[in-house]
C-alpha positions in Angstrom: -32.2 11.1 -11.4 -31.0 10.7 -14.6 -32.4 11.1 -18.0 -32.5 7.7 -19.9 -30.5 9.7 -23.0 -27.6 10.6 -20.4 -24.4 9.4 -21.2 -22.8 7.5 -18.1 -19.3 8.6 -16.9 -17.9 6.3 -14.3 -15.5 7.7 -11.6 -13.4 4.9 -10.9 -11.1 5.9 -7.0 -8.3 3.4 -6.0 -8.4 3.8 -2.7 -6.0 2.1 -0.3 -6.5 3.5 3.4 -8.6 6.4 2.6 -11.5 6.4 5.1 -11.3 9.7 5.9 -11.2 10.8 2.8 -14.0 8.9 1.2 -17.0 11.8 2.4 -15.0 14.8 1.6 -14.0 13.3 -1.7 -18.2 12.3 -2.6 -18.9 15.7 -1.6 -17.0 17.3 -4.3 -17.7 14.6 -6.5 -21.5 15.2 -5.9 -20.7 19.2 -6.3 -19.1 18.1 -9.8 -21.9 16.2 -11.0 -25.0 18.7 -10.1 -22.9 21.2 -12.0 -20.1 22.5 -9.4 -19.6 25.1 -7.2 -18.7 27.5 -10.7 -21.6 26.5 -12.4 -25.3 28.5 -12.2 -27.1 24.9 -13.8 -28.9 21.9 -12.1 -26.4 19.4 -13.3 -24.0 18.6 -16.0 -26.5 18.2 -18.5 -26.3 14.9 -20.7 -24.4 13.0 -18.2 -25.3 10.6 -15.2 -22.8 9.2 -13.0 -21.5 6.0 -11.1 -18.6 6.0 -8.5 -16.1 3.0 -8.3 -14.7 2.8 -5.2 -11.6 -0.1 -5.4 -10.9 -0.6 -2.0 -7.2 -2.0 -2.3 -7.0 -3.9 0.3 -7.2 -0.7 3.2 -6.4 -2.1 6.8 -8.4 0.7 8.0 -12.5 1.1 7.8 -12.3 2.2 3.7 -14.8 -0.4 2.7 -17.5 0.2 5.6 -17.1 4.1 4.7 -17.8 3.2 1.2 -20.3 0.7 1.9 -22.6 3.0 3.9 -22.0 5.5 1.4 -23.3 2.8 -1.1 -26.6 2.3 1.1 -27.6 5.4 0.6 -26.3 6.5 -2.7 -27.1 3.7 -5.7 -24.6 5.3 -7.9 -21.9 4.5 -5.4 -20.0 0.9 -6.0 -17.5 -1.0 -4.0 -15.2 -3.4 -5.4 -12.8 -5.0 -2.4 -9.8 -6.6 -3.6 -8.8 -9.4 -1.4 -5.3 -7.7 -0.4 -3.1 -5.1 -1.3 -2.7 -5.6 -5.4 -1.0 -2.0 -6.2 -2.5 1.5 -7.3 -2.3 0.6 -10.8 -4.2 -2.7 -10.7 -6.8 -1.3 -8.4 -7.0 1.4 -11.4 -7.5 -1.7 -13.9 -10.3 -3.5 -11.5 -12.6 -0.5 -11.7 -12.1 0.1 -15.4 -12.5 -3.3 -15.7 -16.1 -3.2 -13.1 -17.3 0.2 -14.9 -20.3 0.6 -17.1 -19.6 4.1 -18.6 -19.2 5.4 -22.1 -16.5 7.5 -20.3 -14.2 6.8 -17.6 -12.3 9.4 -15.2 -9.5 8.0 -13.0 -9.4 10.0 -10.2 -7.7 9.3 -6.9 -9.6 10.0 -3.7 -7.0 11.5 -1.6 -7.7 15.4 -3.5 -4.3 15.9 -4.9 -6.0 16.6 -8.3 -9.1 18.8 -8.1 -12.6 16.7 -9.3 -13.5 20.5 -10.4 -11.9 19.9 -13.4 -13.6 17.1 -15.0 -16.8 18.5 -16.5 -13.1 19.8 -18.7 -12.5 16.4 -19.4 -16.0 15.3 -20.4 -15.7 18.0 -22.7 -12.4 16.9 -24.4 -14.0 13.4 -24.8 -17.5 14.3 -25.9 -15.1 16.3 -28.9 -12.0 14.5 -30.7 -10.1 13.1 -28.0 -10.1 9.7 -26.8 -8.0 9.7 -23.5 -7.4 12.8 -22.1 -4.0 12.9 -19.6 -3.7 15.6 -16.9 -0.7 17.2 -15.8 0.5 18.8 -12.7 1.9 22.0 -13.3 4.1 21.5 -10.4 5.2 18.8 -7.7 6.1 20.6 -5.1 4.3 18.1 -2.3 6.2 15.4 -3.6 9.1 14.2 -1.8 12.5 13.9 -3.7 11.9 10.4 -3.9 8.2 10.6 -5.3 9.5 13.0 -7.8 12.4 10.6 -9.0 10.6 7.7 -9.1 7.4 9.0 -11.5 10.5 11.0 -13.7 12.1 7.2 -14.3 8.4 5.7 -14.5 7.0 8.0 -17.0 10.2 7.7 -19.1 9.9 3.9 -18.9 6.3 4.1 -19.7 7.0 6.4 -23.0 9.7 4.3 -24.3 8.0 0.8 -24.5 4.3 1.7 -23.8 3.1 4.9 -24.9 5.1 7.4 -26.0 2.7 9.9 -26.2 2.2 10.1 -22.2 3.1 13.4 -20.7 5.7 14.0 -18.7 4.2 14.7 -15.2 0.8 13.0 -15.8 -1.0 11.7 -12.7 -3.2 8.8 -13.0 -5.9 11.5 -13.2 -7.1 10.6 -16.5 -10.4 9.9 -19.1 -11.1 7.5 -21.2 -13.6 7.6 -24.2 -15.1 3.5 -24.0 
């Protein structure tokens, strides 16, 4: 388990209709946290874990996946909203829910790789306090998709925060 000097990151996943995805996204997750697939040690030293699951109101088996999951894993957490509140509300549940001194927003459907946030933990363990990926290209977005995050993420740097990157996912860390 855990070391009682370990600092706790919590992975919080919106999820909305992901059953299939929940097992092959804890896999990787569980790959990240002994250490990864890259790394030769036991773990990531210093740091434990916890998964948030915020089911967003799935109509599909989401919340039993997670649930089981749950049953056999103590460091997996379900939080259910009562219906479908939005992606970025589900985000807000689970960093509301989380107990870590870090936080990674991560979503469970793979589009941004969990491989990367031992990178992360790094970054926040230093100087930073929130550290905002980027995806180097959008390619698997529709037209649409890649319209509507341009006129969000310009909307969100005018009156919110200007530093946010262009092109940043909600893939994200937090420093509490």
């Amino acid at each position: 388990m855990s070391d009682s000097h370990d600092r706790l990151v919590s992975i919080v996943v919106p999820c909305y209709n992901e059953e299939e995805m929940i097992i092959p996204f804890l896999e990787r997750m569980r790959a990240v946290s002994r250490g990864g697939i890259e790394r030769d040690t036991a773990g990531l030293p210093g740091y434990s874990f916890e998964y948030v699951f915020v089911d967003d109101g799935s109509r599909d088996g989401t919340s039993a996946r997670i649930a089981e999951e749950a049953d056999r894993d103590p460091r997996v957490r379900l939080i259910r909203l009562s219906r479908n509140f939005g992606h970025q509300r589900a985000i807000t549940a689970g960093l509301d829910f989380c107990r870590g001194d870090f936080a990674v927003v991560i979503d469970a459907d793979l589009q941004d790789p969990p491989e990367i946030i031992p990178k992360i933990l790094e970054r926040l363990s230093g100087d930073c306090d929130i550290v905002h990926m980027v995806r180097a290209e959008r390619k698997v977005d529709s037209i649409a998709k890649r319209l509507s995050a341009r006129v969000f993420y310009a909307t969100m740097r005018r009156y919110v925060l200007p530093e946010l990157p262009e092109d940043a996912p909600d893939f994200k860390g937090f420093n509490r």
